[in-house]
C-alpha positions in Angstrom: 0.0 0.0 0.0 2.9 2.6 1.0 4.5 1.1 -2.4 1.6 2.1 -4.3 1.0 5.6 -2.5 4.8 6.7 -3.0 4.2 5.6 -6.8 1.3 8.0 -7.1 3.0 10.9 -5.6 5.8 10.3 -7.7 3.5 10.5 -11.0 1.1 13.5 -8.9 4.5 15.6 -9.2 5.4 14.7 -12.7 1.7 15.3 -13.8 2.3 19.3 -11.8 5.9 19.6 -13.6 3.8 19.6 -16.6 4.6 16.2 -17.6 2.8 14.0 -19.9 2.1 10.4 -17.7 3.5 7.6 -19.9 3.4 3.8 -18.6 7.7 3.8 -19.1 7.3 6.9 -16.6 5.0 5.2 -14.1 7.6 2.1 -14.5 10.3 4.4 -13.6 8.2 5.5 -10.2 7.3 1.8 -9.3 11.0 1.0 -9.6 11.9 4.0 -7.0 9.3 3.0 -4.8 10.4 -0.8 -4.6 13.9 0.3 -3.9 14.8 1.5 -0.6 19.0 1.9 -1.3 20.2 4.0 -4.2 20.4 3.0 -8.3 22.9 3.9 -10.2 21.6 5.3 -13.9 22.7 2.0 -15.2 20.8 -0.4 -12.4 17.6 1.8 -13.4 18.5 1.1 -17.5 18.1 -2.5 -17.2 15.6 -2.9 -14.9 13.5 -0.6 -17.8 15.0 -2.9 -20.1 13.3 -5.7 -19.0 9.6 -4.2 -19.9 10.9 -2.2 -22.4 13.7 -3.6 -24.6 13.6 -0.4 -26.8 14.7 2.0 -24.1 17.9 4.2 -24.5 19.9 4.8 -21.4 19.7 8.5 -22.8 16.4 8.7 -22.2 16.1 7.0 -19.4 18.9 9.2 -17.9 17.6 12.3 -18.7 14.1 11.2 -17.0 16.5 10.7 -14.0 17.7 14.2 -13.7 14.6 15.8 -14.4 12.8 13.7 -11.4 15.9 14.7 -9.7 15.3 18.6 -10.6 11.9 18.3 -9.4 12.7 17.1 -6.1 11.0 13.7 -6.6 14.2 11.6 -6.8 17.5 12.6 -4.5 20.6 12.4 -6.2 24.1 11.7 -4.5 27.5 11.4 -5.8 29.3 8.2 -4.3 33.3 8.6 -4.5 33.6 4.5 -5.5 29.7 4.5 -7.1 29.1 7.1 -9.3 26.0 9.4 -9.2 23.1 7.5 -7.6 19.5 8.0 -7.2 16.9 7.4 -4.5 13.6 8.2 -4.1 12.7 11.6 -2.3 10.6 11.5 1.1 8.0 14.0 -0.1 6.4 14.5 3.5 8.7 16.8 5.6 12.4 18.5 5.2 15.6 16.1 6.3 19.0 15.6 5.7 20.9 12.2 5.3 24.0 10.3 7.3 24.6 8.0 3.8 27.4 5.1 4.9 30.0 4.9 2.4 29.9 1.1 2.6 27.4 -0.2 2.4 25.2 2.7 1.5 22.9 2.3 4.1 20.8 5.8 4.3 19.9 7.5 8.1 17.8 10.4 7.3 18.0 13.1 10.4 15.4 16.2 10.5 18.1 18.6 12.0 18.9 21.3 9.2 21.9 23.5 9.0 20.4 26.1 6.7 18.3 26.9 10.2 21.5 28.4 12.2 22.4 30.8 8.8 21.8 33.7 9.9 22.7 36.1 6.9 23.9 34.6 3.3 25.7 37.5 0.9 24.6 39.5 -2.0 21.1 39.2 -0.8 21.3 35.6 -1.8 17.6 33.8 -2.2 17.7 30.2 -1.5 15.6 28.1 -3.7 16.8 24.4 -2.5 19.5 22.3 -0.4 21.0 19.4 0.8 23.1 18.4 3.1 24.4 14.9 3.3 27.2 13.8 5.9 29.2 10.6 5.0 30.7 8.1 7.2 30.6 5.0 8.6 27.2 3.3 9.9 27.0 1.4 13.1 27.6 -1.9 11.5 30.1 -1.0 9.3 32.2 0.2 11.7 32.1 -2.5 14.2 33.0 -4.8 11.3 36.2 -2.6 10.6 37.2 -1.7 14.0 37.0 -6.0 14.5 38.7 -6.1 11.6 41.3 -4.0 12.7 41.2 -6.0 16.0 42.1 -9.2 14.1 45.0 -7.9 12.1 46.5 -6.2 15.0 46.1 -9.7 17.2 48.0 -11.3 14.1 50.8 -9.4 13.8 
């Protein structure tokens, strides 16, 4: 049911972009709302491939950033795995502790944009992110026993 919802809002904000709802563009919703990590461009070309043989990974990149552009998918830049994209929460404002492992994704609702007090030039914010990467709790237990381990061996 939150599969389907999530699908509809993704389509609702194409539809208000101006968008013309095609079943290759509903696809593309139903695969972001099946997917809770991130896809690189490539992971969402072949899962389109599979209904749609005909696809181009141009077009089915350029659907990606324009979702992304409209705030219904979040893009991040991985140093080891490329620009990814996830799904957007479209309820309420967050920020995101992404582990550069495993990828795992900890959304947290403080914002820093809240403590800026003046921005220069009479700047006008129109969007943000702010992303912090690390290690998650897992992760780094596995390395600091990993650690552990080679230090006991040598």
């Amino acid at each position: 049911m939150a599969q389907n919802q999530q699908v509809q809002e993704m389509v609702d904000a194409m539809a208000r972009s101006g968008w013309r709802i095609t079943d290759q563009r509903r696809t593309l919703a139903r695969i972001f709302s099946e997917t809770d990590g991130y896809l690189t461009p490539k992971d969402v070309y072949e899962q389109m491939r599979e209904t749609y043989p005909g696809v181009s990974f141009d077009t089915v990149y350029r659907n990606l950033r324009m979702l992304s552009e409209m705030g219904v998918l979040e893009q991040v830049y991985f140093q080891e795995g490329g620009l990814k994209f996830k799904a957007s929460c479209l309820h309420h404002h967050h920020h995101h502790l992404i582990c550069v492992n495993c990828e795992k994704t900890l959304t947290f609702d403080y914002c820093p944009m809240d403590q800026m007090v003046q921005l220069p030039g009479h700047f006008q914010i129109m969007n943000h992110r702010f992303e912090i990467y690390g290690l998650c709790e897992e992760c780094s237990r596995q390395a600091s026993g990993k650690e552990g381990v080679a230090a006991g061996n040598g």
